[in-house]
N, C-alpha and C positions, 0 to 999 in steps of 0.2 A: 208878888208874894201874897197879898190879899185875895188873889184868886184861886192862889194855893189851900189860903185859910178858909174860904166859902167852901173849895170841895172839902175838905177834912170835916167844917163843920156839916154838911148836908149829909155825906156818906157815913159821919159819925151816928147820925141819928135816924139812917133808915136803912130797913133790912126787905129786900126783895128778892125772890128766884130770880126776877131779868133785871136786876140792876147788881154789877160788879161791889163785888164787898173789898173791903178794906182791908187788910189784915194789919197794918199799923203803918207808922208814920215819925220822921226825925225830924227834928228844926233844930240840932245842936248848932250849924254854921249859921251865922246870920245872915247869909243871903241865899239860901239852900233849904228847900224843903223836898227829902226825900218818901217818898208813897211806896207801900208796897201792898201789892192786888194779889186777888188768887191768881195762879194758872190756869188759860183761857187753852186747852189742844189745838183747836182748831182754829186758832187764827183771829182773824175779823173777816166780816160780810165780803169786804170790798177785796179781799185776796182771793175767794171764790167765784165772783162776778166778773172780776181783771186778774185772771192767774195768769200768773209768768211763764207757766207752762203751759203751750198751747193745748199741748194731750189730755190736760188733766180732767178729772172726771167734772161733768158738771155738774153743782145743784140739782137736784131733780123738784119739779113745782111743787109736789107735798113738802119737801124740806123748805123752798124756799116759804112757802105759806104761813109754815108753822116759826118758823124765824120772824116773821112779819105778827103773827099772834104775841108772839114774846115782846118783839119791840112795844107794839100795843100797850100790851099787858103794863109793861115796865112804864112806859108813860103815863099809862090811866095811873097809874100809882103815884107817880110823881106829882100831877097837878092834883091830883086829891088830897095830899100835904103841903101845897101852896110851892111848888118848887117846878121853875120852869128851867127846862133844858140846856135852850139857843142853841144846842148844837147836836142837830141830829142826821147822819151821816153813816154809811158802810162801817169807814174806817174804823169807828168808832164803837159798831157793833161787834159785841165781843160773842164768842162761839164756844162751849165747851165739848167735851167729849160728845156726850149727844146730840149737838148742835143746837140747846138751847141758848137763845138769845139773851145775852148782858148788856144796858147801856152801862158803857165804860169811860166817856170824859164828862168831868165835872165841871172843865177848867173854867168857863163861862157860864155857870149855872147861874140863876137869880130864885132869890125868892122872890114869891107873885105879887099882887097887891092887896092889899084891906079887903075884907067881906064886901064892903059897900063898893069900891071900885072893880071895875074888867082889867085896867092895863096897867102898868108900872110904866116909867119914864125914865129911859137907861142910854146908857152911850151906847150904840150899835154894835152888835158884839155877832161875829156868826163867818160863815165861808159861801163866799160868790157861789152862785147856783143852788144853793142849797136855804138864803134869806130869804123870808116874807118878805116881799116888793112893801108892804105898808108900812112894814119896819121899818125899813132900811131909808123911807123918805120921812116918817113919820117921829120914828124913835120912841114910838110906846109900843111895850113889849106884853105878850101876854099868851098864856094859852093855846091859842089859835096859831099861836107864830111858830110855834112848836110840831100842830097839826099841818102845817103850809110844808116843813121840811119831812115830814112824815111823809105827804103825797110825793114829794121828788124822789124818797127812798123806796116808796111802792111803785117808781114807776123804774127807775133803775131795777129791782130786783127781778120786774116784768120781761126786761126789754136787754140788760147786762151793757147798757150803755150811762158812759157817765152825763151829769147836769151839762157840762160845757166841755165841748172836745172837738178844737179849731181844723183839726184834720180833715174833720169831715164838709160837706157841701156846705154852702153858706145857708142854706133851708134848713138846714142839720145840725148846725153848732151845737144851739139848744135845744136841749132833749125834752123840754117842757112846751114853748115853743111849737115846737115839732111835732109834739104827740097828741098834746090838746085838740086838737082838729078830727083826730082819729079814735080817741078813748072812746066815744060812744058810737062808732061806728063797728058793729060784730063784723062785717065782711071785709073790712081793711084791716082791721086790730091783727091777724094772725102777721101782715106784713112789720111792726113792728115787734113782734115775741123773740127773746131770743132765739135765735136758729139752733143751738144748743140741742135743745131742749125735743129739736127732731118732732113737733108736734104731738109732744107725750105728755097732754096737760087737758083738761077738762074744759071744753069750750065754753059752757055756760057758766061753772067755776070763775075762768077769768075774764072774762067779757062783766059778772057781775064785781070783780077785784079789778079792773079800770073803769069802771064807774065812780067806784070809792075814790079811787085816786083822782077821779076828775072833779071830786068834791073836796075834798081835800087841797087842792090847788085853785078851789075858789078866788077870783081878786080880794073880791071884801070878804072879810074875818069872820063875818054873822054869817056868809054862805055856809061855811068851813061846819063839817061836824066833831064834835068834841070829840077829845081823846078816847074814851069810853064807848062814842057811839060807834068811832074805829075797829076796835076792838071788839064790839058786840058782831059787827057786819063779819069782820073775817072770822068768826066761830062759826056765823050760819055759813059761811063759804066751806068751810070746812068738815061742816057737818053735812050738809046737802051734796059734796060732792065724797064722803067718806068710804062708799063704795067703790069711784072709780080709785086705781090703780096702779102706779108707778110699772112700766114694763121695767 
């Protein structure tokens, strides 16, 4: 229930284009707190990336790019009001009619720590594959822990493969793992891009959008570039590649 009350309170008090609005809220049961959100059309991130239907059309890399600006965007906002995430994931990103991006769970939000401090000291709150490794042994939360699961979700939306998915090779489980080896290499990188995507995406575009993710999934947190500075990289990604062209 108190986690219910954190989102009501943080969602009460802030208005974003990429962050899900509220439209009101019941606690007449006392063990019930019912939320009700706008209508999302289009789903979440992660029923695009893992559709159930094998046909269905995919993401094209301008959509997915500009979904990745939104998430940005939404976050740079978030820690600009002292409000960290913990939980940032697909599922979670919310898509409307024109596929802009909403982060949509509060449920383990925190607020950040005092001007003078970097991290808060919190009970580990978050989902396997998607935790800051420093968190999760550390248990001080911050900022940067938020930009660690950002890199997982720029590199899932890269590659249309989940954090941890046992099916595959024992090299393969993990998708971070896995890729790290290869994010800065431009002549291997096209072998993990989704196939999808048929090679219809701007080489230089994303060869410089796996770099960000390789910073982003920094070990140490001081590697890591801020929310903002995320967000600043993928506009010039966007702008520099504005000409090329979705077939």
């Amino acid at each position: 229930m108190q986690s219910k009350t954190v989102e009501v309170d943080i969602l009460g008090k802030l208005a974003h284009p990429n962050i899900i609005s509220l439209l009101g809220y019941s606690n007449d049961k006392k063990d019930e707190y019912l939320l009700v959100y706008e209508y999302m059309q289009n789903q979440s991130l992660d029923s695009h990336l893992y559709p159930l239907d094998v046909d269905a059309e995919p993401l094209s890399w301008r959509t997915r790019l500009r979904i990745m600006i939104g998430v940005a965007r939404g976050l740079s906002y978030l820690h600009s009001s002292n409000v960290i995430l913990c939980r940032v994931k697909p599922d979670e990103i919310l898509l409307d009619q024109g596929f802009n991006a909403k982060l949509g769970d509060f449920e383990v939000a925190r607020y950040g720590p005092e001007i003078e401090d970097t991290e808060v000291s919190t009970r580990v709150a978050g989902t396997l594959g998607y935790l800051d490794p420093k968190y999760a042994i550390r248990g001080y939360l911050s900022e940067k822990s938020d930009v660690y699961s950002l890199g997982v979700v720029l590199l899932e939306t890269l590659t249309s493969r989940q954090p941890i998915n046992r099916r595959l090779p024992n090299e393969q489980i993990y998708l971070v793992d896995w890729a790290i080896p290869i994010l800065e290499d431009k002549g291997e990188l096209k072998k993990i891009i989704d196939p999808r995507l048929k090679k219809n995406y701007p080489e230089e575009g994303v060869f410089e959008y796996a770099k960000l993710a390789l910073r982003c999934l920094a070990e140490e947190p001081k590697d890591r570039p801020s929310s903002e500075e995320v967000l600043s990289t993928l506009e010039q990604i966007d702008v520099v590649t504005k000409e090329w062209k979705d077939d």
